[in-house]
N, C-alpha and C positions, 0 to 999 in steps of 0.2 A: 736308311743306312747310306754313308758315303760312298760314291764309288770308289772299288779296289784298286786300289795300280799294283804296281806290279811291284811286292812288298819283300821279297829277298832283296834288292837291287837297293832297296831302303835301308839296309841295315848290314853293315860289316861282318864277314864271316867272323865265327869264333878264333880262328887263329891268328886274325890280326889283333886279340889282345891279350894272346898268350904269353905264358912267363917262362923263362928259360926251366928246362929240369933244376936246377941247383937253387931257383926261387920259386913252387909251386906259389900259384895263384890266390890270397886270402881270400876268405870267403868276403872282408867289405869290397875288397877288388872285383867281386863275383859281381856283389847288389849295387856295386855303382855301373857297373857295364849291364846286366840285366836289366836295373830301372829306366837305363835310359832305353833300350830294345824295349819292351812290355809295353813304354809310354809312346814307341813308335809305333808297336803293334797294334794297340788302342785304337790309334787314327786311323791308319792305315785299313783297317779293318769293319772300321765302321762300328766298334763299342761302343756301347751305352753306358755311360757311366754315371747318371742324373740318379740312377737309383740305389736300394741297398745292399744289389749283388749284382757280378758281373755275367755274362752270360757266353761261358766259355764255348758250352758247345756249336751256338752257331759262330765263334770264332773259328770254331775250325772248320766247316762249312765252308767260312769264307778265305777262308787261307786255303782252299782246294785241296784240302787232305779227305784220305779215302778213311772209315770210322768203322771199327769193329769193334763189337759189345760180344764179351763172352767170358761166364766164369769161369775162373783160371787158379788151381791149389797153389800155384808157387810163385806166378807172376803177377805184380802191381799192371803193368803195361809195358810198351814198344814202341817204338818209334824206327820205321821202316823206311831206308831210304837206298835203294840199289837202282844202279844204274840200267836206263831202259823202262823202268817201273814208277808207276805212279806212288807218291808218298803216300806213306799213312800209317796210323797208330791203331794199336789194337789196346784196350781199356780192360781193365778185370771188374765183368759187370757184377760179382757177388762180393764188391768192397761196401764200407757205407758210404751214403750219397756224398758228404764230404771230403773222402778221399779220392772217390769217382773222380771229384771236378778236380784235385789241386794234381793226382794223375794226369788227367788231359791237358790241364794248363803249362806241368812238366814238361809232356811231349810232343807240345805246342811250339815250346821254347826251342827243345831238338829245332824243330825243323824252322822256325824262325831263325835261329841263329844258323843255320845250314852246318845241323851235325852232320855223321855218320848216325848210319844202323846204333838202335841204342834199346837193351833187352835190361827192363828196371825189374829188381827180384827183391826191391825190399832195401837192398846194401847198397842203393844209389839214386833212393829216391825217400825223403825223409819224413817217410807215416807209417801207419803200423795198424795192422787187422784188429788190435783192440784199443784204440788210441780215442774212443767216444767212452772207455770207461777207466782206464787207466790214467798215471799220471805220466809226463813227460819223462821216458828213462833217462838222466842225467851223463852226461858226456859221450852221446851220440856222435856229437860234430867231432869228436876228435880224432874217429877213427880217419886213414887216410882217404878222401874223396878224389875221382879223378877230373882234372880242369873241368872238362865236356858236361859232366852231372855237377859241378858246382853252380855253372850259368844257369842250366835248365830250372835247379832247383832255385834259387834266387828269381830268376824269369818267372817260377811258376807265384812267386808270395807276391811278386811286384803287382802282375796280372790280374790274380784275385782280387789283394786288397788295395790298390791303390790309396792314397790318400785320400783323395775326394770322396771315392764311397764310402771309406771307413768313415770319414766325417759324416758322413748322411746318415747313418746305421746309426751312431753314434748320439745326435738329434734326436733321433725317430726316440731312442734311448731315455730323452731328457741328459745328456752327460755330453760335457765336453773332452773327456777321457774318462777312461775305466777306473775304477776306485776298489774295486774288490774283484775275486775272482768268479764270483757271479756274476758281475757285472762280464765280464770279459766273456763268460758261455755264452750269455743273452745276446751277445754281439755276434758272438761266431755262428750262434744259429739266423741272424739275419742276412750275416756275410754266405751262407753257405758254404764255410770251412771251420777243420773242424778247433776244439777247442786249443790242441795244441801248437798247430801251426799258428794261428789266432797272436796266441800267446809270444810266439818267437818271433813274429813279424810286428809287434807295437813297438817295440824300442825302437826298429830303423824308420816308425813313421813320427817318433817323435811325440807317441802316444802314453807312453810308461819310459819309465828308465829300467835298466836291468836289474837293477835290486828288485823293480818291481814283478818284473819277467818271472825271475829265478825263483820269485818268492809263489805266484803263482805257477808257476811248473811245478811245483812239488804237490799241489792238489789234484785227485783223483778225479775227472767228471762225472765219473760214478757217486762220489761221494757230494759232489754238487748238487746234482738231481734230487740223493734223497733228502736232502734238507728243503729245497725246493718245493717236493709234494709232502715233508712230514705229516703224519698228522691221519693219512690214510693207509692200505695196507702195502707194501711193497711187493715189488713186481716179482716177477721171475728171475728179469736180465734188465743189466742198469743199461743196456742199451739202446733201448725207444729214449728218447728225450723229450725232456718237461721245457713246456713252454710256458710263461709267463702273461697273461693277455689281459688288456684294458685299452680305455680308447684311446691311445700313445700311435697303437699299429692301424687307425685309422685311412683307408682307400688303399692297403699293401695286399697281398696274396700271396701269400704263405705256404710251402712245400711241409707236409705231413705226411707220418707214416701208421700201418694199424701198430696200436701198443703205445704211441706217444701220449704223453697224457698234458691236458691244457687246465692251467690256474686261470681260473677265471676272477681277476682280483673285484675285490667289494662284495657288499653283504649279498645272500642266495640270493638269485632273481634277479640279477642288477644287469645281467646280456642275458639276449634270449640266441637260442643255436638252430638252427634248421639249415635242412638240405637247399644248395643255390638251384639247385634243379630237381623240383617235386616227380619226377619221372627218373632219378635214379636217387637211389637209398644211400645214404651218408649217417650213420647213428654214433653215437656214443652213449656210455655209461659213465653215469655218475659213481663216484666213490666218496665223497665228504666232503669236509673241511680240514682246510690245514691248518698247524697249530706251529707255537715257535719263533723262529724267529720271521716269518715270512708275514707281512698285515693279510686280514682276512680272505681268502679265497675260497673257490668249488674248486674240487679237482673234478676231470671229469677227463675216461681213458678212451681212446678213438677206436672203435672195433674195424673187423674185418671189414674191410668195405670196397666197393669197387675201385678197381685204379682210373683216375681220371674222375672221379666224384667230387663234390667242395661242398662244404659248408661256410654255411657265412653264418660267425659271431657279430653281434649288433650291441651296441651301447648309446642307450639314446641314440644322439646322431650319427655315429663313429661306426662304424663295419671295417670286419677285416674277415678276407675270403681265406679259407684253407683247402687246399688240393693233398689228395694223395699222389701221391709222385709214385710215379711206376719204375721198375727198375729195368734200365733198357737192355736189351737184348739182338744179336744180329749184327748186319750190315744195315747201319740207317744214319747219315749223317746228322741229324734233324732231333733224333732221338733226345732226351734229356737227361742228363747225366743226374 
């Protein structure tokens, strides 16, 4: 990691590129002043961006914010800035893992860009507690935003997906852009955000056009998934997500949850699964074959398993490791969103 300097002093407060009340601030006015913040905060901060997600939370670690994990019925997160008092944010740890991160990258932003105190409930920060199975609700952005939550939220897409790793994600893919809105899930599950935001941030990378945006927002993730594992019986709740696997995600390591279920593309037998560590138990269950439109796969659905367990999928020479990702809890900087 680079060393830190001293990364307010880097970067213009918010009001120096405020708009008078009689011209609120557009939202491109938001992602051109965010991009370039996010791209300082990068540096600044010592991101990794070589690979196919960013790794927000020890940003905030290193931006010296204090980190509280705790589920929360009515709030997204905070962003805590009074005078005399150390910063920091508090994260709603009973969101899913992708709105986790693009919350902290939010109220990252806060405090990069030196907001105030700033309490997200939902109506100023742009995800949704069923937004891994729902489609995008259509003219969200229109309601009024205030300046302060338009930077943060702009700071928070710039953050995650930069360019550079949306390209890499995108490789790893085979695709030099997304071509259908499967294509575009598979990606958000590499980027570690979720499919919607995903979706609204390709046109400013230059990655789809808005016809193509607009035309994907009106698909369901839910209804992605089930075409994804057709073919076996369906779940409960289109909420675990289906992955896709062959040797594409060769030397990566993978966040999984119990309930998510892995395509194991090519005929039975073609990757073999075992536990990365024969001293802690990692298992799945096989469920079939899929049929349709997807080429041949095993589906096979992740059980309960220990948090902090992996398994490593092998293909011929190709491996790719999966962790359960725990859901963090507490006062723990380090924790993983």
């Amino acid at each position: 990691m680079t060393q830190k300097p001293s990364h307010l002093s880097s970067v213009k407060p918010a009001s120096a590129t405020s708009t008078s009340a009689a011209r609120p601030m557009t939202w491109a006015k938001a992602h051109q002043v965010a991009h370039m913040a996010a791209a300082k905060a990068h540096h600044a901060l010592g991101v990794d961006l070589s690979g196919v997600s960013v790794d927000v939370v020890s940003a905030l670690g290193a931006a010296d914010l204090i980190v509280m994990w705790r589920p929360m019925p009515q709030l997204f997160g905070a962003y805590l800035n009074e005078p005399g008092v150390a910063p920091g944010v508090l994260i709603n740890s009973a969101l899913p893992r992708p709105a986790r991160r693009y919350t902290c990258a939010h109220e990252l932003g806060h405090h990069w860009m030196r907001h105030s105190t700033s309490v997200d409930d939902g109506s100023s920060i742009d995800t949704t507690l069923h937004e891994d199975i729902d489609a995008v609700p259509q003219g969200n952005r229109r309601r009024p935003w205030p300046e302060q939550e338009k930077l943060a939220e702009a700071f928070a897409s710039w953050f995650l997906m930069p360019r550079r790793v949306v390209a890499t994600a995108l490789d790893v893919l085979n695709l030099n852009r997304p071509r259908t809105a499967a294509d575009v899930y598979s990606l958000s599950l590499l980027l570690g955000t979720s499919y919607r935001t995903t979706v609204r941030h390709l046109p400013n990378l230059r990655f789809a056009t808005p016809t193509q945006a607009n035309s994907w927002a009106n698909v369901a993730p839910g209804r992605l998934k089930a075409t994804l594992d057709a073919g076996v019986s369906a779940p409960t709740s289109r909420r675990p997500d289906v992955w896709i696997l062959d040797d594409r995600f060769d030397g990566l390591r993978l966040p999984v949850r119990p309930g998510d279920r892995l395509v194991i593309l090519g005929p039975p037998g073609v990757a073999s699964l075992r536990p990365s560590n024969t001293s802690v138990p990692f298992s799945t269950t096989q469920l079939g074959q899929t049929s349709g439109t997807l080429r041949d796969g095993t589906v096979h659905v992740i059980n309960d398993n220990p948090t902090g367990s992996e398994l490593t999928v092998t293909f011929n020479h190709a491996s790719t490791t999966l962790h359960i990702h725990p859901s963090p809890t507490g006062l723990d900087p380090r924790g993983a969103a």
